[in-house]
MIDOSE-1310 file (N, C-alpha, C; in nm, 2 decimals, decimal comma, always signed):
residues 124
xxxx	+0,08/-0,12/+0,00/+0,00/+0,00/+0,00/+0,09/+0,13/+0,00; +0,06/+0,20/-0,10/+0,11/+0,33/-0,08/+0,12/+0,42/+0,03; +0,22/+0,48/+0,15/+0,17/+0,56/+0,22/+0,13/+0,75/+0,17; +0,07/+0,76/+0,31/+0,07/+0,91/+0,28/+0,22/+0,99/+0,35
xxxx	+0,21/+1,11/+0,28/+0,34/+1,19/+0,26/+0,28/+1,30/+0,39; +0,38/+1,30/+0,47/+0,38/+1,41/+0,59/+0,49/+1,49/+0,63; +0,50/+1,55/+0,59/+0,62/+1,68/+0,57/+0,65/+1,81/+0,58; +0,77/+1,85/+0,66/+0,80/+1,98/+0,64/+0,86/+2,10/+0,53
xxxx	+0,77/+2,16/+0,43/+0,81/+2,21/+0,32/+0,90/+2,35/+0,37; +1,00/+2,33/+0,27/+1,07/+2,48/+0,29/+1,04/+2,64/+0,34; +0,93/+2,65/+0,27/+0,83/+2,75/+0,34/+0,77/+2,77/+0,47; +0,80/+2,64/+0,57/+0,73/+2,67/+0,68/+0,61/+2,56/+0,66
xxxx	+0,52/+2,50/+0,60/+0,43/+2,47/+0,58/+0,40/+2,30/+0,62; +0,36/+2,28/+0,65/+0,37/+2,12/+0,77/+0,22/+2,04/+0,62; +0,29/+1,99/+0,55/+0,22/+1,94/+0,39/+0,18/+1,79/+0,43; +0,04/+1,77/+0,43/-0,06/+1,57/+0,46/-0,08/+1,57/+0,33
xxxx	-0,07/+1,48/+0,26/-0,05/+1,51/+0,09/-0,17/+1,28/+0,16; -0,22/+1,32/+0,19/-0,35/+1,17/+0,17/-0,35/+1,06/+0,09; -0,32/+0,93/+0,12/-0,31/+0,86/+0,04/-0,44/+0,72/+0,07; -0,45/+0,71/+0,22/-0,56/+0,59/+0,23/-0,60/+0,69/+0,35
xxxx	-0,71/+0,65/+0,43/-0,76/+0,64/+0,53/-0,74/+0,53/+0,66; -0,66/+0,45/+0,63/-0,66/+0,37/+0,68/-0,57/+0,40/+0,83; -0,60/+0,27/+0,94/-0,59/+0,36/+1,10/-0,43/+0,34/+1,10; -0,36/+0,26/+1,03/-0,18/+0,29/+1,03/-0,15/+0,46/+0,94
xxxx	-0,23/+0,47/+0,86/-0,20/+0,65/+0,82/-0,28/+0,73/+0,91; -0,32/+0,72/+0,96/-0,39/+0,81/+1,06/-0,31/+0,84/+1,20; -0,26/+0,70/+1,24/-0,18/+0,72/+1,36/-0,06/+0,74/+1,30; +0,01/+0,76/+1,21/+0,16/+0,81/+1,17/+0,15/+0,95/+1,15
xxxx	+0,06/+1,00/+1,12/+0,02/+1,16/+1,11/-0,04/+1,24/+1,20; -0,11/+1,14/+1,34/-0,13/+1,23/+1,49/+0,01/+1,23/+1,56; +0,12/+1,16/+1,52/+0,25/+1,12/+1,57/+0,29/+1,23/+1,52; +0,32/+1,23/+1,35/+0,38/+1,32/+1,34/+0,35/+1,47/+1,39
xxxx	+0,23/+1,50/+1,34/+0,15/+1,64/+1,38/+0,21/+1,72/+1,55; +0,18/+1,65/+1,63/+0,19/+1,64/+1,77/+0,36/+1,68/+1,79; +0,46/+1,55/+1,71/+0,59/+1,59/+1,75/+0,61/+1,69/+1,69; +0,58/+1,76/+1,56/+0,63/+1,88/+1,50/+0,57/+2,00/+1,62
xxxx	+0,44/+1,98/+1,62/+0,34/+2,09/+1,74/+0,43/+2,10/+1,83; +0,53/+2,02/+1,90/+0,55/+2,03/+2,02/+0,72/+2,07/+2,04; +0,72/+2,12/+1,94/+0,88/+2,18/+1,86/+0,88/+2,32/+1,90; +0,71/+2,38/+1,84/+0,73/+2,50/+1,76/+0,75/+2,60/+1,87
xxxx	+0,81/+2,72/+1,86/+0,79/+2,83/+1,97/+0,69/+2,90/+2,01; +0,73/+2,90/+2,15/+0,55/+2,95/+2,21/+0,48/+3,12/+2,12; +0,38/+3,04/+2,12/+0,27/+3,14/+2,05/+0,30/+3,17/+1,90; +0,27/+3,06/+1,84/+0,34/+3,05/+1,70/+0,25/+3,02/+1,67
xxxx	+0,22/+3,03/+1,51/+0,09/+2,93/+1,45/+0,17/+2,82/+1,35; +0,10/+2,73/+1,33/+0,12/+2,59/+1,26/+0,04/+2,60/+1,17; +0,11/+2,63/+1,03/+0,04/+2,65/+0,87/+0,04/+2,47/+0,82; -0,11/+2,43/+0,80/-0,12/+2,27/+0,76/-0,17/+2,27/+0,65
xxxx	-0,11/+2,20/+0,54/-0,20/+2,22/+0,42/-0,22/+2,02/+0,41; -0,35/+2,03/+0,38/-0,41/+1,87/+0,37/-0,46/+1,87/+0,21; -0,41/+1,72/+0,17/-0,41/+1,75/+0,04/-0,47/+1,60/+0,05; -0,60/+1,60/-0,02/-0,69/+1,43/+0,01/-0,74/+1,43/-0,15
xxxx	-0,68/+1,50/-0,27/-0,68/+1,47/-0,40/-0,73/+1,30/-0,46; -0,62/+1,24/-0,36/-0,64/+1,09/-0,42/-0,69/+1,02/-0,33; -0,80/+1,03/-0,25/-0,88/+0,97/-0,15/-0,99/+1,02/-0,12; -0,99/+1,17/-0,16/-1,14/+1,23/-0,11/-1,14/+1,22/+0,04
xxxx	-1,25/+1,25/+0,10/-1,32/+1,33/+0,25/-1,30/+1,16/+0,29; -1,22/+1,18/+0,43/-1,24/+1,06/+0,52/-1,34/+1,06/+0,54; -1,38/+0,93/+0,63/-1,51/+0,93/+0,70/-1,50/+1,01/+0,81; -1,62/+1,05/+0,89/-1,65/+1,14/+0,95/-1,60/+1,06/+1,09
xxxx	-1,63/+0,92/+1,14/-1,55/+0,87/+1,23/-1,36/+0,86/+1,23; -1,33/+0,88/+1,11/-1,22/+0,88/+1,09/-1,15/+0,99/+1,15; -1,19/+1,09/+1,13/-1,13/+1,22/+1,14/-1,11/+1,24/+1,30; -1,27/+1,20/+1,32/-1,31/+1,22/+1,48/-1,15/+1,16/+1,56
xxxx	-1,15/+1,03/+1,52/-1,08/+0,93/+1,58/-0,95/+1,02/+1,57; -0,89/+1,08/+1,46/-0,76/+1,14/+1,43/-0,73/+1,22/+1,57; -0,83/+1,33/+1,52/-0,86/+1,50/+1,57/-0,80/+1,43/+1,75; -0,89/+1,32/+1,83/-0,86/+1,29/+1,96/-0,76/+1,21/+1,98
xxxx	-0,65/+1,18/+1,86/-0,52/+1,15/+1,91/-0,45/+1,27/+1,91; -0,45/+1,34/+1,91/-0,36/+1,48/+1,89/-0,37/+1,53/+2,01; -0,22/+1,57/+2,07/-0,15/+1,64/+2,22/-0,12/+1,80/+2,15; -0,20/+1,87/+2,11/-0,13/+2,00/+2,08/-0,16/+2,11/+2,19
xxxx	-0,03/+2,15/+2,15/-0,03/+2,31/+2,27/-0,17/+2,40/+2,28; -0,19/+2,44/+2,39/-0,33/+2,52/+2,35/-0,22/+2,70/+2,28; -0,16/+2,70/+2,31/-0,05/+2,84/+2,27/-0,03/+2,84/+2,14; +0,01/+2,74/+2,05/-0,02/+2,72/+1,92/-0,11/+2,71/+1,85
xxxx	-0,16/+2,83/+1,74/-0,25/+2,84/+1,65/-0,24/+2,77/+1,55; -0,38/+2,71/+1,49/-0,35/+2,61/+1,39/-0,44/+2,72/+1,26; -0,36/+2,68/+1,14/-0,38/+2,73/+1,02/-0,41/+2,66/+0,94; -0,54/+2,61/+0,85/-0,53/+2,46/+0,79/-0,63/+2,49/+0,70
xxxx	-0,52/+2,46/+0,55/-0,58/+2,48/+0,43/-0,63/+2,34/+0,38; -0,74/+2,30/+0,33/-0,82/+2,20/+0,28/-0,77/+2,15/+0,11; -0,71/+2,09/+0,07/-0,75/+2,07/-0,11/-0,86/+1,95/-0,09; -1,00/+1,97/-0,19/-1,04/+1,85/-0,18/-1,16/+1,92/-0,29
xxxx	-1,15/+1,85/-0,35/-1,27/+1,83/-0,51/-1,42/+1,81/-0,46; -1,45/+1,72/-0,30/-1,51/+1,62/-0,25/-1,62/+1,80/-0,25; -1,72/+1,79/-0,25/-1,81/+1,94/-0,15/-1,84/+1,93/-0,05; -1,82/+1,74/+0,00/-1,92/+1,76/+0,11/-1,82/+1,75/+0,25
xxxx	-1,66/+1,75/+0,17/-1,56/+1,76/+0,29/-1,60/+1,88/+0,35; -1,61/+1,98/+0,34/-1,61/+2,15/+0,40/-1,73/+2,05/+0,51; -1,85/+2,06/+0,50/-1,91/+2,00/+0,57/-1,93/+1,95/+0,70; -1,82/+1,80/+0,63/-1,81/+1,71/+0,75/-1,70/+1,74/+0,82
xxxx	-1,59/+1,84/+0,77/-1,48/+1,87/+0,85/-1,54/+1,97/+0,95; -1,61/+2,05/+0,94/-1,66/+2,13/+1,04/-1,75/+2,11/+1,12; -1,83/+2,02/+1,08/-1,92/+1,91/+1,20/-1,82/+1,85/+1,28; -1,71/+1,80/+1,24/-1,60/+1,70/+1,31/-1,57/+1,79/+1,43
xxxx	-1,49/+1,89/+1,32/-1,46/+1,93/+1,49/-1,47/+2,04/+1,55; -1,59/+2,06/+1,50/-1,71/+2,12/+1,58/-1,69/+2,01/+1,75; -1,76/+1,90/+1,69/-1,79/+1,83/+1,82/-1,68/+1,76/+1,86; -1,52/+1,74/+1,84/-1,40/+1,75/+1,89/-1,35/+1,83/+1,94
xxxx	-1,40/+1,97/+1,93/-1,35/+2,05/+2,04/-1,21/+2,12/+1,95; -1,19/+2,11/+1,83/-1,11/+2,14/+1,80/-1,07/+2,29/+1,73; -1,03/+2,35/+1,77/-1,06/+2,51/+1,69/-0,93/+2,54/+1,59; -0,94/+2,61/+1,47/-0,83/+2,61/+1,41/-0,92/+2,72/+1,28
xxxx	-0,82/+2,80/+1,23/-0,86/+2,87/+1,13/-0,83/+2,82/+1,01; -0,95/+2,78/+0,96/-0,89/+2,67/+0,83/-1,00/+2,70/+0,73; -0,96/+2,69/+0,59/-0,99/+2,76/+0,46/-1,04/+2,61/+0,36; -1,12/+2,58/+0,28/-1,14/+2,49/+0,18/-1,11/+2,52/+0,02
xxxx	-1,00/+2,49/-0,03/-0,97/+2,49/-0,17/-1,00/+2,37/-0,27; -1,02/+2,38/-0,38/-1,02/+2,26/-0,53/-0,87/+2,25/-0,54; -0,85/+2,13/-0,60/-0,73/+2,07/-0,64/-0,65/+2,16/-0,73; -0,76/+2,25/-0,81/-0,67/+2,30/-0,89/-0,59/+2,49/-0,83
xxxx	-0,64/+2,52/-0,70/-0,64/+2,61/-0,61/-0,52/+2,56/-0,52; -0,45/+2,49/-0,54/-0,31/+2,48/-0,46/-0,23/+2,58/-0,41; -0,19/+2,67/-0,54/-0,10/+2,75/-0,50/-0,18/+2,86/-0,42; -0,32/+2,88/-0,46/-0,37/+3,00/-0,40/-0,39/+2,97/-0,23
xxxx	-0,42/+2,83/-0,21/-0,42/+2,78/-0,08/-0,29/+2,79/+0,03; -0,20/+2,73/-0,09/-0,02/+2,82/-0,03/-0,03/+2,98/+0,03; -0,05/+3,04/-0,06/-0,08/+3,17/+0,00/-0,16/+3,26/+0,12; -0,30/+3,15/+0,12/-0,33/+3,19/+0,21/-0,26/+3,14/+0,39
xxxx	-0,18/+3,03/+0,31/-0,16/+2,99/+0,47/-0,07/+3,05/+0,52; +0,00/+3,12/+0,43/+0,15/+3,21/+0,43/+0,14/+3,37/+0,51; -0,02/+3,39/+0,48/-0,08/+3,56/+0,53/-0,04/+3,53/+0,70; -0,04/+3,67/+0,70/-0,01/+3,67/+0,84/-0,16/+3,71/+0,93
């Protein structure tokens, strides 16, 4: 199985490039997320760009299950740009964690809106 790609891009930009849903890519990417989170300097924000191009919108228990493996700072703002073709991700991502408790300023782009998504996560 292909994995998914979890990375720090030169820009600053912490890049989930989605390859399965499956609970071995889910727990390699609350790992990762968490150890990078717990790097960064206090009162920083964390620019995330999620790229689910080749999988479309997890399931809605999926996400949930992710969102409550994650140890992040409350001092760290999260910035999280969306690619996803899917419409009904915007959706279920903000139902998710809505009721996760999870707060973050995060934007929904189309696949073909990459770069514009780069940008926005770059604004100050």
């Amino acid at each position: 199985m292909v994995k998914g790609i979890f990375e720090l891009l030169d820009n600053g930009i912490y890049r989930a490039y989605w390859r399965s849903h499956s609970a071995e890519e889910i727990q390699a990417y609350a790992e990762w997320l968490t150890e990078a989170n717990s790097k960064l300097p206090v009162d920083s924000t964390m620019r995330i760009l999620h790229n689910y191009r080749e999988v479309g919108t997890p399931p809605f228990n999926r996400i949930k299950e992710t969102i409550n493996k994650f140890n992040l700072r409350p001092d760290v703002v999260l910035r999280i740009a969306h690619i996803s073709d899917d419409i009904s991700h915007q959706l279920i991502l903000q139902n998710v964690t809505l009721v996760a408790g999870m707060n973050a300023n995060r934007k929904f782009f189309k696949s073909s809106e990459e770069a514009k998504a780069i940008a926005w996560l770059l604004e100050d």
